[in-house]
N, C-alpha and C positions, 0 to 999 in steps of 0.2 A: 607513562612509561617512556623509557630512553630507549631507543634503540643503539649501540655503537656497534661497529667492523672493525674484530679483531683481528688479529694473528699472532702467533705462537713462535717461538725461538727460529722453529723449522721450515718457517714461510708456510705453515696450515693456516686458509683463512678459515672465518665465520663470523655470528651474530648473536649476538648476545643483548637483550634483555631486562634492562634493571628500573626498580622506580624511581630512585635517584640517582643523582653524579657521586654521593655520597655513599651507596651501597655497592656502585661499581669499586669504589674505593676497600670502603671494608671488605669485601670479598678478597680484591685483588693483596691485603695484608695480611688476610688471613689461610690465605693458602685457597683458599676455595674454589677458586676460578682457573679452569684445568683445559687443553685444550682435547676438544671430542676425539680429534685421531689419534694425538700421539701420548694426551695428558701432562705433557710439560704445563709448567707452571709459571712458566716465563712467556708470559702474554701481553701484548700492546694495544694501545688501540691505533687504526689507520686510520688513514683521511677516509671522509665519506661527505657525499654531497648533504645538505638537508632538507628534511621533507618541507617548502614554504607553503603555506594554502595560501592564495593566490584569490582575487575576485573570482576569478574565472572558474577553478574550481569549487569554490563556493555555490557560483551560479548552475554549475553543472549538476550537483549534490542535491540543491532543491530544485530542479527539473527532476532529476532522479528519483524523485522522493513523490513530487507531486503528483508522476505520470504513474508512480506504482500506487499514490492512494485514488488517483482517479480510474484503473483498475481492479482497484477492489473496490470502491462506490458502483462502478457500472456492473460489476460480477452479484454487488448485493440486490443493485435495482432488478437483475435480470430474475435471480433468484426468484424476490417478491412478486414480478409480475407474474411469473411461472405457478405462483401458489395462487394470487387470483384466479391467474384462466385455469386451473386445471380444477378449481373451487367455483367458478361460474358457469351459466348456463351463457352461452354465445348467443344473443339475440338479434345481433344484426341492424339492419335499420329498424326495427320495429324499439328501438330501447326506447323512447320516449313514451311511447303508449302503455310497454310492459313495466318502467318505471310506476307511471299514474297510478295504474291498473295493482301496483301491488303497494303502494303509498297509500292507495282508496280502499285497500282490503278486499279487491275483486281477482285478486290472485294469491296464491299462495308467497309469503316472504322468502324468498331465495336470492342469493347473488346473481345476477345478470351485467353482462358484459357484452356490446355494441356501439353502434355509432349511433350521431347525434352531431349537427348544425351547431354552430354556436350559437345561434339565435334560440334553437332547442333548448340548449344547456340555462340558457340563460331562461326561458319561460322555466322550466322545470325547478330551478335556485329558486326563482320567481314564486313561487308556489310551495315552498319550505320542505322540495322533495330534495336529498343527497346523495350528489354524485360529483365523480374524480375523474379528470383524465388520468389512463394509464400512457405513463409515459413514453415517448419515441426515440430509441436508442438508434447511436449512431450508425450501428449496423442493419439496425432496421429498414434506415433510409435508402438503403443498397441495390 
């Protein structure tokens, strides 16, 4: 799309619209192009600056872009964790034991959610028992 800044016989400005420099044309011979206030049909185009994009605003557009998708990536992480804890049973430090304990069939299979050492983490992987860190959002860390 083009944008040009016209005006009309009577010094009315405005802005007009076309997809080509060639449709500005045929309108303007075919009577079409009217001005909004007064409808004269004697309309110009004026100077106007043009819009350059620029490195800079290139670089500005993907910040824009990237800090609204890392936005919604942290609104969907939050989301998900919210459906585990509110979906698990909070176990606290005991999760390594109620892990085992429901791996070995000496508890009932339910989601559980607590802490755990890495050393923990890693005997538990060890032992072909699965489990995930729930993630630590930035605001978490607050």
């Amino acid at each position: 799309m083009i944008k040009y800044s016209l005006s009309c016989e009577n010094a009315h400005t405005f802005e007009g619209w076309f997809s080509t420099s060639a449709e500005f044309d045929r309108q303007m011979q075919s009577g079409f192009l009217t001005c909004p206030a007064c409808h004269s049909a004697s309309i110009s185009k004026t100077l106007m600056a043009p819009s350059v994009s620029t490195a800079r605003k290139k670089e500005e557009k993907r910040e824009m872009v990237m800090d609204l998708a890392r936005q919604e990536m942290i609104a969907k992480v939050k989301e998900a964790v919210a459906a585990i804890k509110a979906s698990a049973e909070d176990v606290g430090e005991k999760f390594p034991e109620e892990a085992r304990k429901i791996h070995y069939g000496e508890a009932d299979a339910r989601g559980i959610i607590g802490q755990a050492s890495l050393g923990e983490v890693k005997d538990l992987l060890d032992e072909g028992i699965e489990v995930a860190p729930l993630p630590v959002l930035p605001e978490d860390a607050n």
